[in-house]
N, C-alpha and C positions, 0 to 999 in steps of 0.2 A: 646497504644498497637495496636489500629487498623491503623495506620499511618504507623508503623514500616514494614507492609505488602507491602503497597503502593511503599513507598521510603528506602528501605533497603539500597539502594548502597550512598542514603545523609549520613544516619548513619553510615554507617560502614565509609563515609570520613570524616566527624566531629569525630567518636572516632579514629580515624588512628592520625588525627592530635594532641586532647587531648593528645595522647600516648606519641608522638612523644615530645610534647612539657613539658610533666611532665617527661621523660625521660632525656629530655636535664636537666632541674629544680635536678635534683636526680645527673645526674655526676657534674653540679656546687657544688652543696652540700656537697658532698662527697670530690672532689676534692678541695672546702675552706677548710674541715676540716682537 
């Protein structure tokens, strides 16, 4: 928690990516089924 102060704009671009890439994970998915 105390990092999260420091470096806000690394996490918000590592969760931007996560997003981006379980979103893509989710229309494969959807779109196999």
């Amino acid at each position: 928690m105390f990092r999260f102060r420091f470096r806000p704009i690394l996490f918000q671009i590592v969760f931007g990516f996560v997003d981006v890439f379980f979103s893509f994970l989710w229309i494969d998915l959807y779109s196999g089924c």
